[in-house]
C-alpha positions in Angstrom: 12.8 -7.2 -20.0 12.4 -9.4 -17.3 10.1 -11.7 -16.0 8.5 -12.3 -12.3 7.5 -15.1 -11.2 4.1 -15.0 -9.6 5.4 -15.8 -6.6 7.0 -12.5 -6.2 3.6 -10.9 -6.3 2.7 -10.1 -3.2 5.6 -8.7 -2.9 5.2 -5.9 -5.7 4.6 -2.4 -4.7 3.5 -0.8 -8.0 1.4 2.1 -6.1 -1.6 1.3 -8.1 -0.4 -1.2 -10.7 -2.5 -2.6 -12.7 -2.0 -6.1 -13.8 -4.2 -7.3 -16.8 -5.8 -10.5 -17.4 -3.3 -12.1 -20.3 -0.2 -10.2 -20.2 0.3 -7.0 -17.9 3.2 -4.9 -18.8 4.5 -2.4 -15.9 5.1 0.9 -16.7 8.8 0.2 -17.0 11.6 -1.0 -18.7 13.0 -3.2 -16.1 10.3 -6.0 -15.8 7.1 -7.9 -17.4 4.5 -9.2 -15.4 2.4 -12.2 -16.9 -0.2 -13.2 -14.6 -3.9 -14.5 -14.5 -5.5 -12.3 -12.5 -6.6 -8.7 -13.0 -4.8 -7.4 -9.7 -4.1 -3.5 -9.0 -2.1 -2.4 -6.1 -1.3 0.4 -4.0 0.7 1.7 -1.4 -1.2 3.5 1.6 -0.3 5.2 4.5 -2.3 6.9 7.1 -1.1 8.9 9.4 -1.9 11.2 12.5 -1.8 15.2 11.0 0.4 16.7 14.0 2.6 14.2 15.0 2.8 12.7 11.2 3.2 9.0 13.1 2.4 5.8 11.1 -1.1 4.0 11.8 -0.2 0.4 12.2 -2.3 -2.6 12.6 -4.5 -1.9 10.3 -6.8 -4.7 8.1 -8.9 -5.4 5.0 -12.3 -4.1 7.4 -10.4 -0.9 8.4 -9.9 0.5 4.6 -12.2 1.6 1.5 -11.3 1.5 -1.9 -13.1 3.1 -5.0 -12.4 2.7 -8.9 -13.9 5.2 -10.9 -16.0 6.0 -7.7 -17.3 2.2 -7.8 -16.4 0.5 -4.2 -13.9 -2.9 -4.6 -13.1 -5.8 -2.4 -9.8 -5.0 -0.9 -8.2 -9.0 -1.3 -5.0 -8.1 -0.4 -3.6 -5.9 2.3 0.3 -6.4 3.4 3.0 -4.5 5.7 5.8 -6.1 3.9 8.8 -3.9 4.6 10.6 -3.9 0.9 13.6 -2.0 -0.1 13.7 1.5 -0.9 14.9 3.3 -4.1 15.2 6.9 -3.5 16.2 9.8 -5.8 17.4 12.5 -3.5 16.5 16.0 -5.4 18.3 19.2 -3.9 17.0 22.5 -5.5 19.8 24.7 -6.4 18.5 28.2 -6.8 19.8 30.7 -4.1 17.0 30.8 -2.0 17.5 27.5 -0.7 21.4 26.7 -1.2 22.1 27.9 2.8 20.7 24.5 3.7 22.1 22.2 1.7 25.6 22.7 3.5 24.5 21.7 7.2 22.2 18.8 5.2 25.9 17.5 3.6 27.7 18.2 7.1 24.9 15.7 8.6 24.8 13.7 5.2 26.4 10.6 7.2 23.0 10.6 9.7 19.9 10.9 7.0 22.2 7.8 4.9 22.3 6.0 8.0 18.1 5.9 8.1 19.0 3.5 4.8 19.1 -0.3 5.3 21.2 -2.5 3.6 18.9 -3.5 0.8 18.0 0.2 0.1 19.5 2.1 -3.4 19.7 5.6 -3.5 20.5 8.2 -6.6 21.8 12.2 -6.0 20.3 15.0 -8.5 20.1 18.5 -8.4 17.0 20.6 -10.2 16.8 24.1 -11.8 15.5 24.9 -15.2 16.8 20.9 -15.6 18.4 18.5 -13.8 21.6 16.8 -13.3 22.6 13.4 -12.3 25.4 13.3 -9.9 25.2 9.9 -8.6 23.1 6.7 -10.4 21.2 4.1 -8.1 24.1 2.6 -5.9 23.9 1.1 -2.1 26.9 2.4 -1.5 26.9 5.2 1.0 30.5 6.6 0.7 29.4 7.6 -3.1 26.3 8.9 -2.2 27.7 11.2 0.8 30.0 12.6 -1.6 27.3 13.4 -3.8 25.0 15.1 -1.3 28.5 17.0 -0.8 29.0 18.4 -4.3 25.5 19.2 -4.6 26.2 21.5 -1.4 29.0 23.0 -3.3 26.8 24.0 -6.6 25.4 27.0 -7.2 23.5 28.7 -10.4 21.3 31.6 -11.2 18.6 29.8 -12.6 15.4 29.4 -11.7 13.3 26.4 -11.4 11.5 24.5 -14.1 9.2 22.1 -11.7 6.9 20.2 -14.2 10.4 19.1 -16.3 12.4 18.4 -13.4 10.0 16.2 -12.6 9.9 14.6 -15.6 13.5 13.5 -15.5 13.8 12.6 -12.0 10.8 10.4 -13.3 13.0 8.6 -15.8 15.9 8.1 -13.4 13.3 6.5 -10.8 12.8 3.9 -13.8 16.4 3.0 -13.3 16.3 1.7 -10.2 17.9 -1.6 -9.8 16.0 -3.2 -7.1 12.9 -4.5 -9.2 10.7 -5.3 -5.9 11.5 -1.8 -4.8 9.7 1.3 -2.9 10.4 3.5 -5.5 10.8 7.7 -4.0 11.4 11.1 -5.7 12.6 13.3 -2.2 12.8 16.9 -3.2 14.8 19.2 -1.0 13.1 22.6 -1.9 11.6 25.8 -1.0 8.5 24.6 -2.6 8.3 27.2 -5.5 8.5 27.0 -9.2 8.7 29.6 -12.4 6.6 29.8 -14.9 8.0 28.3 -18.2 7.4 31.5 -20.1 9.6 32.9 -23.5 10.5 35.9 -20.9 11.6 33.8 -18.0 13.7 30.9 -20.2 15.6 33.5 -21.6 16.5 35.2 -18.6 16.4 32.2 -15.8 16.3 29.2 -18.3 19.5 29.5 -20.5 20.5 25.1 -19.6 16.6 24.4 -19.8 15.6 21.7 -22.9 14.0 23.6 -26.2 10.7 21.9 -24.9 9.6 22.1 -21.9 7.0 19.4 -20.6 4.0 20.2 -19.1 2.7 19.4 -15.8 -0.4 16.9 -17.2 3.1 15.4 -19.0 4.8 15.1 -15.9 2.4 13.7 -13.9 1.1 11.2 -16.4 5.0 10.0 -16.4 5.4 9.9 -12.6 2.0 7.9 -12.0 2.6 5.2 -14.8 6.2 4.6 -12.9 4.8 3.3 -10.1 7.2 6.2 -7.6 5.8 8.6 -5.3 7.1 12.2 -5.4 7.7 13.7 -1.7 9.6 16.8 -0.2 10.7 18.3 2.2 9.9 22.5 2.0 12.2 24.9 3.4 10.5 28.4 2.8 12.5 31.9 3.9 11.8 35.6 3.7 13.9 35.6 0.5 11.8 33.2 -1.2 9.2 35.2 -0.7 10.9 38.8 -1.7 12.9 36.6 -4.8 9.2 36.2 -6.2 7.8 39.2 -5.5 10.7 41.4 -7.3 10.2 39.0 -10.3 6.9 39.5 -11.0 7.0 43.4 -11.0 6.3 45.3 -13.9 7.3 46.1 -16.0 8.9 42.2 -17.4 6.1 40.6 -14.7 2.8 40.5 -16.8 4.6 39.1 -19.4 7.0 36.0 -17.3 3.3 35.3 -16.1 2.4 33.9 -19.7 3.8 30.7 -20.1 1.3 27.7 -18.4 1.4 26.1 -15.5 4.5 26.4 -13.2 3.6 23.2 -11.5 3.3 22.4 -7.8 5.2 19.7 -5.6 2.4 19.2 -3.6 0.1 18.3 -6.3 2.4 15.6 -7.8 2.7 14.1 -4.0 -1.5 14.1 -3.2 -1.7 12.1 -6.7 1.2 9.7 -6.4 0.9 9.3 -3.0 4.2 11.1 -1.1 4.2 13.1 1.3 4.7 16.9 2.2 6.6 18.2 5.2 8.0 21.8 6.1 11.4 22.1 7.8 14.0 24.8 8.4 17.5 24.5 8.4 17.9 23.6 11.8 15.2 20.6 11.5 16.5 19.2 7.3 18.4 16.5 8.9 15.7 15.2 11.4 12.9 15.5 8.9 14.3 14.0 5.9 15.2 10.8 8.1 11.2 10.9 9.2 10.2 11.4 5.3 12.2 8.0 4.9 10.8 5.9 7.5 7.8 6.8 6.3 7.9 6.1 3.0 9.0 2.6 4.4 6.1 2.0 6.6 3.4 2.5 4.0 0.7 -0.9 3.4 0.1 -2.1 -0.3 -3.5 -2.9 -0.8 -4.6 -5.3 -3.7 -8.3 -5.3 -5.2 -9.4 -6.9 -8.6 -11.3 -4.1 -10.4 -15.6 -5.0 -10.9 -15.8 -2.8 -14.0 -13.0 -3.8 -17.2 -11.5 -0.5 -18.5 -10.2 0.0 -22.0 -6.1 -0.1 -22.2 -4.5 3.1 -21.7 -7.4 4.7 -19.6 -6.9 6.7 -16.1 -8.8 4.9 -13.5 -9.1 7.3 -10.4 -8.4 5.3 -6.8 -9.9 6.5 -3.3 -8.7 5.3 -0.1 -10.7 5.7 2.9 -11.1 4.7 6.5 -14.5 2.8 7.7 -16.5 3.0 10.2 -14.8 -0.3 11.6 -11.7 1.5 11.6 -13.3 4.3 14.2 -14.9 2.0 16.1 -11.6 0.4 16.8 -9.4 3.3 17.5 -12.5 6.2 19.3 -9.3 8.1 20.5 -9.2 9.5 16.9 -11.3 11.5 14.3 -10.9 11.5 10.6 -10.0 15.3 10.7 -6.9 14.4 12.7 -5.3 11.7 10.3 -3.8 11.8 6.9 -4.3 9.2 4.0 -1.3 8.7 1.6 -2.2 6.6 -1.9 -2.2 6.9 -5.1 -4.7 8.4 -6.8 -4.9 6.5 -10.1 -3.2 4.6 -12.6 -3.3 3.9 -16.3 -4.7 0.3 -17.6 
């Protein structure tokens, strides 16, 4: 493991890390914190709901923050712009595969919305996942990874909660150690049901076990990344599910648990959700990035000391200072990206 200096601090992005008043240990392999002060942070972004545009400027008097439901004294509130490391996830089940080939075509363009300092990883997702391309900053590589995955087909279906899980544990790889860290999911937003029926059928390259979504999600939040997608939804998404789940194999590919939901794992980890179409994957996937860039990290030392290994549930909201300041806009018309928790 590594150490930090507590210089670097301010500089951490952890999303609602939680650093403990001996010896705080991230939620990863790639560093160790030792500090003296009980510090939690976490990334926020609000933004206007129609135009999804970043609102900047704010301060410590325009943002709310609650523990546990208990308000906190924000201490710390920064617009640092810090590298990105982003694990690009391109569903391969038929209902989305048209649009990965103008998305490779126009590879060049989303890669260009990358600076420098940024890392990137390819996967694809089904009933599992494969890794095509590890964290690199080089852009040739990762172009002709978005390629191949363009190229891939299979008849599987899609195993959400698990590929989540293991995009999870490539996120922890990320080489930048002061990094943004991003799951961006290319999908049509839908997932299977893990059931004995539909493994056998749509699952064959699937692990033995499965994990489940409240194992998924407890993995994505204690890594510190935020989950986010881009949805492309056609008819034959919607006939694909509908022919599946007729009798007389339906009742029974309904038994299984929880199929999971990409939109759930982005509200609690703080991504975002946009829709697309073909025509609009390029343009929208560059916008997903820059906003994922432009988010603030807030910093609050808890009131109340929680026992190791407890959830403690975050709320961000805007004050009435924030209004005051900016009467051209109602809460109903923005969005507020954070975390919503973390483990001590």
């Amino acid at each position: 493991m590594r150490a930090v200096p507590i210089a670097a601090l301010s500089l951490l992005l952890g999303c609602g890390l939680a650093l403990c008043p001996q010896q705080a240990e991230a939620q990863d392999s790639t560093l160790t914190l030792k500090v003296t002060a009980n510090l939690v942070l976490s990334d926020v972004l609000v933004e206007d709901r129609s135009t999804h545009q970043a609102v900047g400027l704010l301060t410590a008097d325009d943002l709310l923050v609650r523990e546990d439901c208990v308000a906190q004294q924000i201490q710390y509130l920064s617009s640092d712009t810090l590298p990105l490391s982003i694990v690009f996830l391109f569903d391969l089940t038929g209902t989305v595969h048209p649009v990965l080939k103008p998305l490779a075509a126009s590879a060049r363009t989303v890669l260009d919305r990358l600076r420098p300092q940024d890392e990137a990883a390819v996967m694809v997702f089904y009933s599992t996942t494969q890794l095509l391309q590890p964290f690199t900053h080089d852009r040739d590589l990762l172009a002709a990874a978005i390629g191949k995955a363009s190229t891939m087909t299979t008849p599987e279906t899609t195993f959400l909660n698990e590929d989540v899980f293991q995009a999870t544990e490539v996120a922890r790889q990320a080489t930048e150690p002061l990094s943004r860290r991003v799951l961006l999911f290319l999908t049509d937003g839908t997932s299977d049901v893990p059931s004995a029926a539909i493994k056998k059928i749509y699952g064959k390259s699937a692990p033995e076990r499965l994990h489940t979504e409240p194992e998924a999600m407890e993995a994505l939040l204690r890594s510190g990344a935020a989950a986010s997608a881009l949805i492309e939804r056609s008819g034959l998404t919607d006939v694909s599910l509908a022919t599946r789940y007729l009798p007389p194999l339906g009742p029974l590919m309904r038994l299984g648990g929880d199929p999971g939901d990409i939109r759930k794992y982005a509200e609690e980890s703080g991504g975002i959700v946009l829709h697309s179409s073909k025509q609009e994957v390029v343009a929208k996937l560059a916008e997903l990035i820059d906003a994922m860039r432009t988010r603030y990290t807030l910093g609050y030392r808890p009131s109340a000391t929680q026992p190791e290994g407890k959830f403690c549930r975050i709320a961000v909201e805007l004050t009435p200072h924030f209004f005051a300041t900016h009467p051209e806009l109602t809460a109903k018309m923005l969005a507020i990206h954070a975390k919503r928790g973390y483990y001590r």
